[in-house]
C-alpha positions in Angstrom: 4.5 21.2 17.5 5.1 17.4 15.9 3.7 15.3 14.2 4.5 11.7 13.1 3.7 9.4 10.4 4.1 5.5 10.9 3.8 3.3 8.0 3.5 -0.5 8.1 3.6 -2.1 4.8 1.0 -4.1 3.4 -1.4 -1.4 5.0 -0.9 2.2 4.9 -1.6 4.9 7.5 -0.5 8.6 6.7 -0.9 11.9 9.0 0.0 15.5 9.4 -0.9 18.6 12.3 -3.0 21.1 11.3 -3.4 24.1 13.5 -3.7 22.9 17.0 -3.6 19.4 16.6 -1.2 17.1 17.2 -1.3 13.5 15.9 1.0 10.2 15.2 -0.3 8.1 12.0 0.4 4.7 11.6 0.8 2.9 8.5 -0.8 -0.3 9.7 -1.4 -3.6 9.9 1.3 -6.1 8.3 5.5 -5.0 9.3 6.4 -6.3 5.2 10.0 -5.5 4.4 9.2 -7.3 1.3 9.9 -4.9 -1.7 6.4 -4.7 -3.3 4.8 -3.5 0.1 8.0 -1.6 0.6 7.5 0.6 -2.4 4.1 0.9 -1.9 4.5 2.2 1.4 7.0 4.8 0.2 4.1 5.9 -2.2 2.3 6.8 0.7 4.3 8.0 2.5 5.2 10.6 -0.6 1.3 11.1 -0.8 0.9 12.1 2.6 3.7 15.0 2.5 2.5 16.1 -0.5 -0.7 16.8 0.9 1.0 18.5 3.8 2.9 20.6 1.5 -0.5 22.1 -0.1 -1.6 23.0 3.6 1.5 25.2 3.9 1.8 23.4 7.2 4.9 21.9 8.8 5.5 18.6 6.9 5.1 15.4 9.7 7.5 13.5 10.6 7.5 9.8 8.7 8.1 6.8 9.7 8.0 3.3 8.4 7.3 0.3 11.3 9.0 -2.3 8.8 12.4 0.0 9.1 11.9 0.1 13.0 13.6 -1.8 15.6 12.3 -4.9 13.6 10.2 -5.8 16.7 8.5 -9.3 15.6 5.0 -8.6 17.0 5.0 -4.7 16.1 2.5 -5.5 13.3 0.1 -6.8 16.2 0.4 -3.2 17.7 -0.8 -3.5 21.2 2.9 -4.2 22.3 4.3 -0.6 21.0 2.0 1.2 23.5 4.4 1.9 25.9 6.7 3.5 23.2 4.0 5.6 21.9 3.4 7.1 25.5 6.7 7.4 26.1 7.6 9.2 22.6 4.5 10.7 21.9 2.0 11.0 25.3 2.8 14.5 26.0 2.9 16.2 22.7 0.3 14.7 20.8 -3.2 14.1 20.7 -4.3 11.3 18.2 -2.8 8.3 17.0 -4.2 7.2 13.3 -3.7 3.5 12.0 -4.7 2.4 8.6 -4.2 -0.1 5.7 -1.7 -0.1 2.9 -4.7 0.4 0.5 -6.4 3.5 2.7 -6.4 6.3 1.1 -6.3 9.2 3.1 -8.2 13.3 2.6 -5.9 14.9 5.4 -7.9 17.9 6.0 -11.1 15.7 5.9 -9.3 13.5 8.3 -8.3 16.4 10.8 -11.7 17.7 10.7 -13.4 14.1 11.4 -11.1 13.9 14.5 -11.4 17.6 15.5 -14.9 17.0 16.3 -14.0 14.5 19.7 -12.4 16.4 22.7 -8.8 14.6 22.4 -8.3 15.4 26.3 -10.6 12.4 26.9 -10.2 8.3 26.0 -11.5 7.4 22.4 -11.3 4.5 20.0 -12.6 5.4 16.5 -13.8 3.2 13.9 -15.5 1.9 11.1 -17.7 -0.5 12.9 -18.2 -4.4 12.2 -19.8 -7.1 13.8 -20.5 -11.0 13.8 -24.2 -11.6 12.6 -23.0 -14.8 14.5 -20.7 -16.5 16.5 -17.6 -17.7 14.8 -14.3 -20.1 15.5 -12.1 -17.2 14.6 -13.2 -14.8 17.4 -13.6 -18.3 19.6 -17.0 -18.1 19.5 -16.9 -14.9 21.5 -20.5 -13.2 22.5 -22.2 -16.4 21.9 -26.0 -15.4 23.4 -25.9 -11.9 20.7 -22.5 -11.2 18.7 -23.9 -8.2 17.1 -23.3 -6.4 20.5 -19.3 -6.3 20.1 -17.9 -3.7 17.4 -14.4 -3.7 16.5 -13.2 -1.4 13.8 -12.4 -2.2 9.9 -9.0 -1.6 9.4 -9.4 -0.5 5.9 -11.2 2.1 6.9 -8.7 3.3 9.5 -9.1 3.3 13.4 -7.7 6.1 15.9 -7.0 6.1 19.6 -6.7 9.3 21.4 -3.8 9.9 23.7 -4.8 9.3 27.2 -6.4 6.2 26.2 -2.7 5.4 24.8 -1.1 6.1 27.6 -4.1 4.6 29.4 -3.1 1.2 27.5 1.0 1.0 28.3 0.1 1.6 32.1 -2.1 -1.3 31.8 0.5 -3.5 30.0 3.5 -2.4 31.6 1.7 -3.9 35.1 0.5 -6.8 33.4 2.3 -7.7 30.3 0.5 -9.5 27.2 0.3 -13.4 27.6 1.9 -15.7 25.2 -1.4 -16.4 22.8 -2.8 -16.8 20.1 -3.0 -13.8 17.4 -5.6 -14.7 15.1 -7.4 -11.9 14.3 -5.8 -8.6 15.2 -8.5 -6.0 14.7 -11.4 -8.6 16.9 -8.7 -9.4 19.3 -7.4 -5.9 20.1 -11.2 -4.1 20.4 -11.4 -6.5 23.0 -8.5 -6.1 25.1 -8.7 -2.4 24.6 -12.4 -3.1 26.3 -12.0 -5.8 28.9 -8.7 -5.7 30.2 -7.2 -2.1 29.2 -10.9 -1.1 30.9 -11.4 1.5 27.6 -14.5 1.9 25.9 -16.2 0.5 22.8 -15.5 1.4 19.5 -17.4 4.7 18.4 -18.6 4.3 14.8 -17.4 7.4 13.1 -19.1 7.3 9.2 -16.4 9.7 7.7 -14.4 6.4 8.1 -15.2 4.6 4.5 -14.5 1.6 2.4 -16.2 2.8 -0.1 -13.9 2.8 -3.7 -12.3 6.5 -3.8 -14.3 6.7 -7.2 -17.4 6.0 -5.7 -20.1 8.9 -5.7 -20.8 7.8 -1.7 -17.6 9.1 -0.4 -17.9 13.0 -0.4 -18.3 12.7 3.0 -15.5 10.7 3.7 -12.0 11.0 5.3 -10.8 7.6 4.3 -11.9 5.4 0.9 -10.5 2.2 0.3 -9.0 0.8 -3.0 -11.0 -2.5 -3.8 -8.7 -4.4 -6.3 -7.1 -7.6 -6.9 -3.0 -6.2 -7.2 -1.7 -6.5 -10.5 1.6 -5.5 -11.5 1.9 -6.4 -15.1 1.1 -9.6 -16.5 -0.1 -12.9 -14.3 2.5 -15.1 -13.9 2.4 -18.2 -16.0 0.2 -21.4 -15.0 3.3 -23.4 -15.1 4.9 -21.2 -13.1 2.6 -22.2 -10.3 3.2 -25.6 -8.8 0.1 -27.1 -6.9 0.4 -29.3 -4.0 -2.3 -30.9 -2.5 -2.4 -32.7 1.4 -5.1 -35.2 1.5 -5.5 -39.0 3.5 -7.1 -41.5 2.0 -10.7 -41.2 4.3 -10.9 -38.1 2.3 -10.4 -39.5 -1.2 -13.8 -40.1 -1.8 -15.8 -36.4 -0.6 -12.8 -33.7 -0.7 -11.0 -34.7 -3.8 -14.1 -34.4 -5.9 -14.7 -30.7 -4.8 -11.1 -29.8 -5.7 -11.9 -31.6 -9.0 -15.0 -29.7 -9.5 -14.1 -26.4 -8.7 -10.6 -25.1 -9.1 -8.3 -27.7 -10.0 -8.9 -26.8 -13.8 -7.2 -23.5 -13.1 -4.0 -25.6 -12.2 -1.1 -26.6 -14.6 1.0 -28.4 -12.1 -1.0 -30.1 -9.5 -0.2 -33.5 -7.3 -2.2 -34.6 -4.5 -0.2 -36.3 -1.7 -1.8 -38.7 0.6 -0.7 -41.6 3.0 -2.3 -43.9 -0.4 -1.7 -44.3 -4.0 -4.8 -43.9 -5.4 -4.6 -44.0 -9.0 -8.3 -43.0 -9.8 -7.1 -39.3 -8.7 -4.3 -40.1 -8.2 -2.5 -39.6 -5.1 1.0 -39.7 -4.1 1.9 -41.5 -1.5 4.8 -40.1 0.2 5.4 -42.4 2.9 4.1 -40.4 5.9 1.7 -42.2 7.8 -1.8 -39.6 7.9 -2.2 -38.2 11.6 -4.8 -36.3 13.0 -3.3 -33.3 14.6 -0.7 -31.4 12.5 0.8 -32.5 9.3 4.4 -31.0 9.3 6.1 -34.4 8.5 3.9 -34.3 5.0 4.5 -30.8 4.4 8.0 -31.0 5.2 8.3 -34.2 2.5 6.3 -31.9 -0.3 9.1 -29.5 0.1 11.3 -31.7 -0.1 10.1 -33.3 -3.3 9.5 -29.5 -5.1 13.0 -28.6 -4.3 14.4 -32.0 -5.4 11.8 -33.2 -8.3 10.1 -29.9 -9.5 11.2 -28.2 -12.7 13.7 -25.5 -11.3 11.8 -23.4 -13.6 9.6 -23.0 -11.8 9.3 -20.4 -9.2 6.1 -21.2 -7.1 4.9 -23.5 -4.6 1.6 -23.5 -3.3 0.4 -26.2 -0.5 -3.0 -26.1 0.4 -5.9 -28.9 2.1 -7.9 -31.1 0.7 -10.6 -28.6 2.1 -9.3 -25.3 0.5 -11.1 -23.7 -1.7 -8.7 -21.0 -4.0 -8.7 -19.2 -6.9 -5.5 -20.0 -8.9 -6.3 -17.9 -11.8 -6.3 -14.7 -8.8 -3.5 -15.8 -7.2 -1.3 -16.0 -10.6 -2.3 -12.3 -10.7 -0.9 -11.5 -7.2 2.3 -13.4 -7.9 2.6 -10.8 -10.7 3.2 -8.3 -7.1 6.4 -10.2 -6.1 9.6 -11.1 -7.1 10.1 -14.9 -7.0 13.8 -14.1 -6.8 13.3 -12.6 -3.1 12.7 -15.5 0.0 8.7 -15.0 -0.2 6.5 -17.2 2.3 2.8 -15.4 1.4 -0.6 -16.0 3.0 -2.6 -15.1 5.6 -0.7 -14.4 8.8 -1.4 -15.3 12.6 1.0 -15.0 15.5 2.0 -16.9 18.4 3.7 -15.0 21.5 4.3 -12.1 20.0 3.7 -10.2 23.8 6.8 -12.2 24.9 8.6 -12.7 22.1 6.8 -15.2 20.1 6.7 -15.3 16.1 4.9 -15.1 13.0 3.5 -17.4 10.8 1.0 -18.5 7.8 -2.3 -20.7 8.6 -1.9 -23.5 6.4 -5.8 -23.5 5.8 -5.8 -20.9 3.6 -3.0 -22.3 1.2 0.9 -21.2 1.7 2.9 -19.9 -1.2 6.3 -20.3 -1.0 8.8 -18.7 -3.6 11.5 -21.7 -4.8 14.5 -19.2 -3.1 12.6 -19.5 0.2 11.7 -23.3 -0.2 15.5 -23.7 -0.8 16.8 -21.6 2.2 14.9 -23.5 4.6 15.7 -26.8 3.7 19.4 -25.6 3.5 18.8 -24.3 7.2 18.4 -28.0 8.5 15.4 -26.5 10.4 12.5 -29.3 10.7 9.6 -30.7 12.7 10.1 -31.5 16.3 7.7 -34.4 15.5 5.9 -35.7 12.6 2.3 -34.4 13.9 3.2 -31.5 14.9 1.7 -28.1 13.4 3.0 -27.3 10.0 2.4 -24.0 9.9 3.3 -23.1 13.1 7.0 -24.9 12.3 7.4 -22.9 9.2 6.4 -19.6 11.1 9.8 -20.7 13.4 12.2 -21.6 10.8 11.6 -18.7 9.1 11.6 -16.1 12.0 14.8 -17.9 12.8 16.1 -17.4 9.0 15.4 -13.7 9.5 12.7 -14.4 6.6 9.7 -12.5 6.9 6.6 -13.7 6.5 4.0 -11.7 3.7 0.4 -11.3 4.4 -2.4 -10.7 2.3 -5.8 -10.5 3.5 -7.5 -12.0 0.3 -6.2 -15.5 1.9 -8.7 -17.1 4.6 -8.4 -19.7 7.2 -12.5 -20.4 7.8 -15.5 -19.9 5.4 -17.4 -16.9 3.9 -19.5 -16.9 7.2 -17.1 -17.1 9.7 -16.6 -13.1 8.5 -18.3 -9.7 8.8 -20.0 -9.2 5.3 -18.7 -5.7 5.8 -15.0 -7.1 5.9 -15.6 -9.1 2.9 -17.8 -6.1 0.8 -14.3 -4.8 -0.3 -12.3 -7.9 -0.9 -11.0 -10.3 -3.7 -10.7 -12.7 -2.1 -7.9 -15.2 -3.2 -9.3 -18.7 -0.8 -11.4 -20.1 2.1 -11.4 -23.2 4.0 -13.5 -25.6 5.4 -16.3 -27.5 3.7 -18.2 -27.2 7.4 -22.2 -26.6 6.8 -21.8 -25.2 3.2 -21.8 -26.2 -0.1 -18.6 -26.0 -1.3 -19.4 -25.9 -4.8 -21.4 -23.0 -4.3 -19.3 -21.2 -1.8 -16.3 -21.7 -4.8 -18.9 -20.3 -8.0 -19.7 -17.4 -6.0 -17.2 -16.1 -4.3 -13.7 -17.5 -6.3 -14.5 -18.2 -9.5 -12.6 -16.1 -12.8 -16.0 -14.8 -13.6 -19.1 -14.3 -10.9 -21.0 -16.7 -13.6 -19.3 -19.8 -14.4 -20.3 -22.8 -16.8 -21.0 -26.0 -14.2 -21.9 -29.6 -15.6 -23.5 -28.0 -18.9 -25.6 -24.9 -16.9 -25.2 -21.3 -16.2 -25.1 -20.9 -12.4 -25.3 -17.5 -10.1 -25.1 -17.7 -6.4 -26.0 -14.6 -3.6 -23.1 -14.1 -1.6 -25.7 -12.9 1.0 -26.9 -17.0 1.7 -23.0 -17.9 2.4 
């Protein structure tokens, strides 16, 4: 009897066979072969044998996804299926995904999954759900969003066997398209329900996000650490440059929110627009504004850190005119990485990744580039196939190209408080949103990014409900 353990850094799965039951465990969620998510993989990974140990049962067999075949689109799971059924469809029972930050009660855990007959298809969750519809699940479920559950990843998921091998039959017949991955855990309850024809998610409540210290979680197989990373001290304010992308139709109602809100958390900050406004001021660095992407702008703000910037100083961080970010977080993540490895950080989507396709950071949620990596891709000649074309999506290439990988971090956020299951955002820190659409940006910034959850604003002492963003 085996058992395996798959771990994908930045989340962590762990697992181990008890008795009669076989299982793989996945650490999940984000393939991060960068060395902060390495070792805290490996600390998992140490944890989960060690628990093993205590049974007195055979120790599980572990493996890390980042140190796998270094598949591009492993971290968006659905195209291993057909090497879990292959490897593990007739000798195990359960496969286990989780999140770096999951930790894991491995008898609890066995005897949470005990209690569903294995023989049959499952999919096991924590359950969330849209209260409405939203642009990042395209507006899916429109008429009652509340109807679709897909599972928290923090809590863990699981997918028995036969509705594994259920899956790869299903793909190997009709491969995955060349899409969008935008967000993984929405994206893959669905496929598992409309076109792998499996069932819904089953809420199971031993699944938790609840803080391990928390006196709710007695119950619980899974808790979930809910902290901002901090590995020693913040890195310096001028060790964080700040650039801006703006036009000059936006001078006048973006600008002041940046100047309201978080710029005062920002040494080094220049806003770069197609004018020179020197109210502000802007930057104008000769790239005409155009209204689909913006890779000729970025492309010249990289240019101008690497060429311009103090050399001491480490970070770059480009975000819109319509971001909303907590500097004075982020300097505490940077504390996480070394700004001597090629670090592209944010939050990741994919393109292709069925078919080949590649990884990359939405701009809206601010990208952080280490100097190394700013200086490697410029060095690579890699650049925009046209001036308009999608930043993002061009860095995501050069760097795949590069053999670069790109870092996620969840705390980073594309669309608005709203556009997310207050569940998903109950255990989160999060480090920036974007978009200023129907909200108050002022407000959404005070409550849900500011240092302290009361800040001091034009003379007054303001608190805000999270539960009315």
């Amino acid at each position: 009897m085996s058992c395996f353990l798959y771990v994908n850094p930045y989340k962590n799965c762990s697992g181990i066979c008890v008795c009669v039951l076989n299982c793989v465990f996945l650490l999940f969620h984000e393939i991060q072969s960068n060395s902060f998510h390495s070792k805290r993989a490996e600390d998992l990974k140490r944890d989960i044998l060690k628990q093993a140990a205590d049974l007195g049962k055979e120790l599980p067999t572990v493996l890390l996804i980042h140190q796998m075949d270094g598949h591009e689109g492993a971290w968006t799971i659905l195209p291993l299926m057909r090497d879990f059924s292959v490897t593990y469809g007739r000798n195990s029972s359960w496969i286990f995904f989780c999140e770096e930050d999951t930790r894991i009660q491995v008898v609890k855990l066995l005897e949470t999954l005990g209690r569903f007959d294995g023989s049959k298809e499952w999919f096991l969750g924590k359950a969330l759900y849209d209260e409405e519809s939203t642009i990042i699940h395209h507006y899916a479920f429109a008429e009652n969003p509340t109807v679709f559950k897909f599972p928290d990843f923090a809590a863990g998921w699981a997918l028995s066997i036969p509705l594994v091998n259920k899956l790869a039959k299903k793909l190997k017949s009709e491969p995955l398209k060349s899409d969008f991955t935008i967000d993984l855990k929405h994206e893959i309850a669905l496929y598992i329900w409309q076109r792998g024809e499996g069932p819904h998610l089953t809420p199971v409540p031993e699944f938790c996000t609840d803080d391990v210290n928390s006196y709710k979680v007695e119950h619980c197989a899974t808790t979930f650490s809910n902290f901002l990373p901090l590995c020693g001290e913040p890195v310096k304010k001028e060790d964080v440059f700040v650039a801006v992308k703006t036009c000059r139709k936006f001078h006048g109602d973006r600008i002041p929110v940046v100047k309201q809100t978080w710029e005062r958390e920002a040494a080094l900050i220049e806003y770069y627009s197609d004018y020179a406004d020197i109210s502000i001021p802007t930057i104008d660095l000769g790239i005409p504004n155009t209204d689909r992407g913006h890779c000729g702008k970025t492309f010249a703000i990289l240019e101008r850190f690497s060429n311009h910037s103090s050399p001491r100083t480490p970070w770059l961080v480009v975000v819109d005119d319509d971001t909303l970010i907590s500097i004075f977080r982020l300097r505490k993540l940077l504390s996480c990485y070394d700004p001597n490895e090629p670090v592209f950080l944010g939050e990741r989507y994919g393109y292709g990744l069925g078919t080949g396709g590649y990884s990359y950071i939405t701009g809206g949620g601010g990208m952080v580039f280490s100097r190394i990596a700013v200086q490697k891709l410029l060095a690579s000649k890699c650049r925009c196939y046209s001036m308009d074309a999608p930043d993002d999506m061009v860095l995501g290439m050069c760097f795949s190209g590069l053999g670069i990988p790109i870092t996620h971090s969840p705390l980073f956020h594309q669309a608005r408080p709203m556009d997310y299951p207050k569940g998903y955002l109950s255990h989160q820190i999060p480090v920036s949103f974007h978009k200023h659409w129907n909200i108050d940006p002022v407000k959404v910034y005070f409550t849900w990014l500011a240092p302290n959850t009361e800040e001091s604003f034009n003379g007054k002492k303001v608190r805000y409900n999270r539960e009315d963003l």
